[in-house]
Legacy VTK file of the C-alpha trace (Angstrom):
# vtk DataFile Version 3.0
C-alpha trace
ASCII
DATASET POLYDATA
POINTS 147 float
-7.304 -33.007 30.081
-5.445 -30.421 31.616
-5.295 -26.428 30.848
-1.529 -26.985 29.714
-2.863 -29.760 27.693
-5.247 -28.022 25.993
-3.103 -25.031 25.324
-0.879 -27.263 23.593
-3.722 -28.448 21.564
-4.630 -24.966 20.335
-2.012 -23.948 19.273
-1.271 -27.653 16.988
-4.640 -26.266 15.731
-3.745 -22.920 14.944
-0.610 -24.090 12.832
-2.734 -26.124 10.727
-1.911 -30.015 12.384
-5.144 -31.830 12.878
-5.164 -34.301 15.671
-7.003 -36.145 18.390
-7.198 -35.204 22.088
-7.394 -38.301 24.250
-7.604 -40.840 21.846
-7.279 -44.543 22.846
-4.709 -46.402 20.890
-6.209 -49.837 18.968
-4.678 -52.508 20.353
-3.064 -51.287 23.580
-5.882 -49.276 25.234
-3.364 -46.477 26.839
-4.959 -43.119 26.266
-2.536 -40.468 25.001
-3.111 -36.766 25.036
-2.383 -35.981 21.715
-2.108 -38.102 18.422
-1.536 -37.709 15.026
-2.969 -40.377 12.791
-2.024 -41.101 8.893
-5.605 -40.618 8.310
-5.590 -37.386 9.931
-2.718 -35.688 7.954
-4.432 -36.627 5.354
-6.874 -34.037 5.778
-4.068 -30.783 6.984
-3.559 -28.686 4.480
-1.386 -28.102 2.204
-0.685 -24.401 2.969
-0.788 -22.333 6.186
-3.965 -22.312 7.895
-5.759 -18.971 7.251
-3.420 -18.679 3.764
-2.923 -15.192 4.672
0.329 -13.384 4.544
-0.265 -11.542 7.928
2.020 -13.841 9.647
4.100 -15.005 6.551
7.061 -15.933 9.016
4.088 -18.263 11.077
2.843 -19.211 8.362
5.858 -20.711 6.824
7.024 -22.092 9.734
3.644 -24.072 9.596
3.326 -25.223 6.339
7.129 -27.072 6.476
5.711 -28.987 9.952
3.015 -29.963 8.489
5.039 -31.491 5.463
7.511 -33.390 7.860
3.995 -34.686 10.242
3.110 -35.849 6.537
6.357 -37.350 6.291
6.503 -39.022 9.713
3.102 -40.481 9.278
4.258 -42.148 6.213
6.439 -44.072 8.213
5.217 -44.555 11.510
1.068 -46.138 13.420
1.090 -42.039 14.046
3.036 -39.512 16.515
1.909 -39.424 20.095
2.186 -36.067 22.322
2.612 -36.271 25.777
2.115 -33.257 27.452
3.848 -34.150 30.648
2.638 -32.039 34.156
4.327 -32.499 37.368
2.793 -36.383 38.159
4.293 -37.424 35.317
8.233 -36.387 36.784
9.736 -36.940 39.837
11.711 -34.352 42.193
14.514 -34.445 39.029
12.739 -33.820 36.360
13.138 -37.787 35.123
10.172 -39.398 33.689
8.232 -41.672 36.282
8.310 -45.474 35.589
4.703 -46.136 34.671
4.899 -43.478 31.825
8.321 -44.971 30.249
6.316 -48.278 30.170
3.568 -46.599 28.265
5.884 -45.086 26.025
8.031 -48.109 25.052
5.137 -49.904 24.338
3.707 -47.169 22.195
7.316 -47.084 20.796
7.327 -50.966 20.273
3.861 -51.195 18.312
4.889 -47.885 15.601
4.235 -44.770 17.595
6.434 -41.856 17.825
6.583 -40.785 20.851
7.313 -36.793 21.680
7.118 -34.969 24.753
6.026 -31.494 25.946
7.361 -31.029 29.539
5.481 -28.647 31.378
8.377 -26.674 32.687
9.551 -26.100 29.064
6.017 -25.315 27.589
5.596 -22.579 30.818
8.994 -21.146 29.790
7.714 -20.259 26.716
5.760 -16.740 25.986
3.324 -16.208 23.538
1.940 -17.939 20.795
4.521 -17.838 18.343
7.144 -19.065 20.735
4.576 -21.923 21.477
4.418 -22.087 17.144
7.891 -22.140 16.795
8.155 -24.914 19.556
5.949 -27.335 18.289
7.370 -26.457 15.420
10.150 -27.633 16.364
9.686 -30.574 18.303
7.508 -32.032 14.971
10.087 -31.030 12.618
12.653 -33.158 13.784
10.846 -36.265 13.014
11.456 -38.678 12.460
14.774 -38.775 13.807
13.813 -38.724 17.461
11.671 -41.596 17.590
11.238 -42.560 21.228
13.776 -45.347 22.603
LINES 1 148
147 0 1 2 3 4 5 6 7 8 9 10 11 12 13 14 15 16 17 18 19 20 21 22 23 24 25 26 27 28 29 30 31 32 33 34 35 36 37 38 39 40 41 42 43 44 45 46 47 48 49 50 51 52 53 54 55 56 57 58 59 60 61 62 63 64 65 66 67 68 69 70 71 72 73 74 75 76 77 78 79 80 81 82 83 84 85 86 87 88 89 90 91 92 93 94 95 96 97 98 99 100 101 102 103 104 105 106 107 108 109 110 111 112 113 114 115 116 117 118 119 120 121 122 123 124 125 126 127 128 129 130 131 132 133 134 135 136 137 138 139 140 141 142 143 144 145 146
C-alpha cells in the first residue's frame, strides 16, 4: 500500500464509505486497493459521519455518495478503486496492459471498476477537494462502469 493509497483511503473514511484496503477478490485472486462490498454498505450510515453541522456543505456532499455506493452495490459484485501511481501508466499517461487485463476481468465477473490517477489525486489540495473528488468519481455510478 502506498502513501497516495492510503490517503485515498482516509479520506473514503472520513466521508462515511466503509471499505476494504487490499482485499482479494473470491474467485479471481487479483488484489485491489480499494473495494466496496454490498455487505459493507450495509453497515455506512445513513447520515454524514460525525452528524454534525460544522461542515454541513461536507457533510451533504457525503451523505448523497453514500446513497448512490448504496445504489451501485445493489447492482453490481462491489466497486473496485484503483489508485493508480506511476507503474501503473506509461510515458502517456495510458494504462499499462497487465492492469487493463485485471480490470476487464474484474469488469467481466460484476465489479465496477474506478480509477484514482495519481497525477489527478496530487492536483488536488486539501481535504475537501479530495471529498468533493471522491465524491465525485462515486457519484456517477453506475454509469461509468469500466469497459
Amino acid at each position: 500500500s502506498s502513501k497516495l493509497h492510503e490517503d485515498v483511503s482516509k479520506v473514503l473514511t472520513r466521508i462515511g464509505i466503509v471499505h476494504a484496503n487490499e482485499l482479494c477478490v473470491p474467485r479471481l485472486g487479483y488484489h485491489v486497493d480499494i473495494a466496496i462490498s454490498p455487505i459493507a454498505t450495509a453497515s455506512m450510515p445513513g447520515t454524514a459521519a460525525g452528524g454534525g453541522t460544522a461542515d454541513q456543505p461536507l457533510d451533504e456532499l457525503a451523505a448523497r455518495t453514500r446513497k448512490a455506493v448504496r445504489a451501485a452495490t445493489a447492482e453490481y459484485a462491489g466497486i473496485v478503486i484503483e489508485v493508480d501511481g506511476p507503474s501503473h501508466n506509461d510515458d502517456e499517461r495510458r494504462l499499462c496492459p497487465a492492469s487493463k487485463m485485471i480490470r476487464r476481468h474484474l469488469a467481466l465477473a460484476g465489479w465496477v471498476v474506478l480509477t484514482v490517477p495519481y497525477w489527478e489525486w496530487n492536483a488536488l489540495k486539501g481535504h475537501a477537494q479530495k471529498a468533493a473528488y471522491l465524491a465525485e468519481l462515486l457519484s456517477s455510478l453506475p454509469r461509468i462502469a469500466y469497459k
